[in-house]
C-alpha positions in Angstrom: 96.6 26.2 -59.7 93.2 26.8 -58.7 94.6 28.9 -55.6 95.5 31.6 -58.0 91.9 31.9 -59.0 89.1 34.0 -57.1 87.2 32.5 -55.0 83.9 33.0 -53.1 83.6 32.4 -49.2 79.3 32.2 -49.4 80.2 29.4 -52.6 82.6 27.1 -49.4 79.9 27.5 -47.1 76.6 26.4 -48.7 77.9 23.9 -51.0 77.8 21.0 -48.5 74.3 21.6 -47.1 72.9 22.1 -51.0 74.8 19.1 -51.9 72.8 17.4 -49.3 69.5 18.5 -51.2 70.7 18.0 -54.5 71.4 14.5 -54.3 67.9 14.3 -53.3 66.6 16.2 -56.3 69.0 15.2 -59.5 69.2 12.5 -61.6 71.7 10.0 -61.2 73.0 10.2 -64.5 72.2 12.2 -67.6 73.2 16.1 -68.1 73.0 18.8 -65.4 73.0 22.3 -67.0 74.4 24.9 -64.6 72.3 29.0 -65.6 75.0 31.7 -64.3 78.0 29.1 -63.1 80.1 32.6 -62.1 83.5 31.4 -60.8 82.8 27.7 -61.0 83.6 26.3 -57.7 80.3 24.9 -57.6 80.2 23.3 -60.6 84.0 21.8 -59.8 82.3 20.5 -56.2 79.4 19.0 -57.7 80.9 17.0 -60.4 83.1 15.8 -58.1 80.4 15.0 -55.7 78.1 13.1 -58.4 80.1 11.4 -60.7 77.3 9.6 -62.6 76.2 13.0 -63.9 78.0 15.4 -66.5 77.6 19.0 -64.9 77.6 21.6 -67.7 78.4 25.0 -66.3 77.7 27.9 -68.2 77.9 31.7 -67.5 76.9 35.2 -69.4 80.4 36.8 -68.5 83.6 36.0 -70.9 85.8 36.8 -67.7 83.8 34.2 -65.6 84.1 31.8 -68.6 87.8 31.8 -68.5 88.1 31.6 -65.0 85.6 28.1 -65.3 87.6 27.1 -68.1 90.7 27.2 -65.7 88.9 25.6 -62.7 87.6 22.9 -65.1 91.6 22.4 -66.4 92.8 22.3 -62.6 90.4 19.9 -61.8 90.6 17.1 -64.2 87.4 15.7 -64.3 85.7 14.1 -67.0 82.0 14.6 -66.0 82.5 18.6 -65.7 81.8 19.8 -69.4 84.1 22.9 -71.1 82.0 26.0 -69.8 80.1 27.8 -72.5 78.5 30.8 -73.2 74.7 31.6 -72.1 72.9 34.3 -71.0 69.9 33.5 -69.3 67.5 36.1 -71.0 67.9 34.9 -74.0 66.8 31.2 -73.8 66.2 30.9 -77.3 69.7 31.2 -78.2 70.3 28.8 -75.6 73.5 26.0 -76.7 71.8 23.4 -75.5 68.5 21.7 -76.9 68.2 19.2 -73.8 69.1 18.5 -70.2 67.9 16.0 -67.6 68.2 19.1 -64.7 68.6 22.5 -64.4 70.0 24.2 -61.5 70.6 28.2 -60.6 72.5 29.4 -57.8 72.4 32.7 -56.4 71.2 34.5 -59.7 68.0 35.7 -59.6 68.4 38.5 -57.1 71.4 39.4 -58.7 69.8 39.7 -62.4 67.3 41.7 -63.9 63.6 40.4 -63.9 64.5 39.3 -67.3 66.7 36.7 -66.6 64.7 35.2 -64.6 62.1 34.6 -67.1 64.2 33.7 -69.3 65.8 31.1 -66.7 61.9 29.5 -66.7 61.4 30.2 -70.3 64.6 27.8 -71.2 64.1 25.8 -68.2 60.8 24.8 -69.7 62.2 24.3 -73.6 65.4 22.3 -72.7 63.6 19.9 -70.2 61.9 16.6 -70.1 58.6 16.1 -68.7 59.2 15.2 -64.9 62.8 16.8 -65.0 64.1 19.1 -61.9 64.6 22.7 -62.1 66.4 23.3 -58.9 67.0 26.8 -57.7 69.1 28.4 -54.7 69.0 32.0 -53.1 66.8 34.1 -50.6 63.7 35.0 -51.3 60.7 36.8 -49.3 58.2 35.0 -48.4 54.3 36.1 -48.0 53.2 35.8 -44.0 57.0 35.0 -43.0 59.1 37.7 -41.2 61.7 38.2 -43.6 65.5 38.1 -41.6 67.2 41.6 -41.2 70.5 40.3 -43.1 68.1 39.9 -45.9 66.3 43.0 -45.8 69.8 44.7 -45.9 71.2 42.5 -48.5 68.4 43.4 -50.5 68.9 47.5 -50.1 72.6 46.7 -51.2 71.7 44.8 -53.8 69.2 47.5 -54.8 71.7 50.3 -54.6 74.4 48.6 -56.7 71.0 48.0 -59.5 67.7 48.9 -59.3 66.8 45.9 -61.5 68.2 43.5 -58.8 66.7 42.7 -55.3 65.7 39.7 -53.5 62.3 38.2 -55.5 58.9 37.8 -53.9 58.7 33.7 -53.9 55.1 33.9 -54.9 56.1 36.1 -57.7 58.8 33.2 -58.6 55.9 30.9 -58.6 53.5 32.0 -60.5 56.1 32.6 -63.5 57.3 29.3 -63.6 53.7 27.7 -63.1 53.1 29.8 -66.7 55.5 27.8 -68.5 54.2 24.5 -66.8 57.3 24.7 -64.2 55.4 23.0 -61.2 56.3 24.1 -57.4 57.2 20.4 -55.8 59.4 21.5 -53.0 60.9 24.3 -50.6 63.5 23.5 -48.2 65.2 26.0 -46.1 69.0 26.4 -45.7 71.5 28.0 -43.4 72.2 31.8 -43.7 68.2 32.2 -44.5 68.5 31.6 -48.4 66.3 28.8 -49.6 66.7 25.1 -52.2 63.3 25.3 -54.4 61.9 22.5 -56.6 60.0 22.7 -59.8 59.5 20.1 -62.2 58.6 20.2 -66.0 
């Protein structure tokens, strides 16, 4: 029973109005790899929501593995892939050697610097030329006012790990332009996080 699994509130609340984006950005068929799944409700929503794609979730945590495994079981959907193991700093050990998209939710402030370039390092490796990398989070932006939730989620986030906290977009950019990641896209979303494109 997926009741007796944890849940997030933030995962219910954006998932319709990144849905909306998403099926602007994704393929309509071929493999979406999930970086840093966590407890999986938004890989169980989005395979439901896009049927002609197989949505691979993956996650670093064994604990957050078992709970996707469960979600996956509960759900009983053929296009959502058994969950497996990746750490996103690592992209070399990476399982898989290709996917049509790549999307990340809500990691890269809650990461170390590392695993976010190893997100664009593996990004870049497992991709095909033209494919989406589509990410999700706040950020703060040069020459906009950045919202006081944020500037106190990102103290928080700071004083539960000094290598997390909200990223400087710019600073996001110019790491994935390195490994030919192209900016395409920036759409902002409720609750002041933001849906970025890149593209191989």
């Amino acid at each position: 029973m997926t009741s007796d699994l944890p849940a997030s509130p933030a995962s219910a609340r954006n998932r319709e109005p990144l849905l909306d984006v998403l099926r602007r950005w994704l393929p309509a068929s071929g493999t979406v790899l999930e970086i840093a799944s966590g407890l999986g409700e938004h890989a169980v929503w989005y395979a439901r929501a896009l049927p002609g794609v197989t949505w691979q979730p993956t996650d670093r945590s064994a604990e957050a593995l078992d709970i996707l495994a469960a979600r996956r079981e509960a759900a009983g959907l053929r296009n959502l892939a058994p969950p497996v193991l990746l750490d996103a700093a690592s992209p070399d050990s990476w399982p898989l050697e290709r996917a049509d998209a790549v999307v990340c939710i809500n990691m890269i402030h809650i990461s170390p610097w590392a695993a976010t370039e190893g997100l664009m390092a593996g990004a870049a490796r497992v991709l095909p030329a033209g494919a989406p990398l589509c990410l999700y989070g706040p950020y703060i932006e040069a020459g906009v006012e950045t919202a006081p939730s944020n500037l106190a989620f990102d103290a928080d986030l700071r004083r539960r790990d000094p290598a997390w906290g909200l990223r400087e977009l710019d600073t996001v950019k110019a790491l994935a332009a390195r490994h030919d990641l192209v900016f395409f896209e920036r759409v902002a979303m409720p609750a002041n996080n933001l849906c970025l494109l890149f593209r191989r």
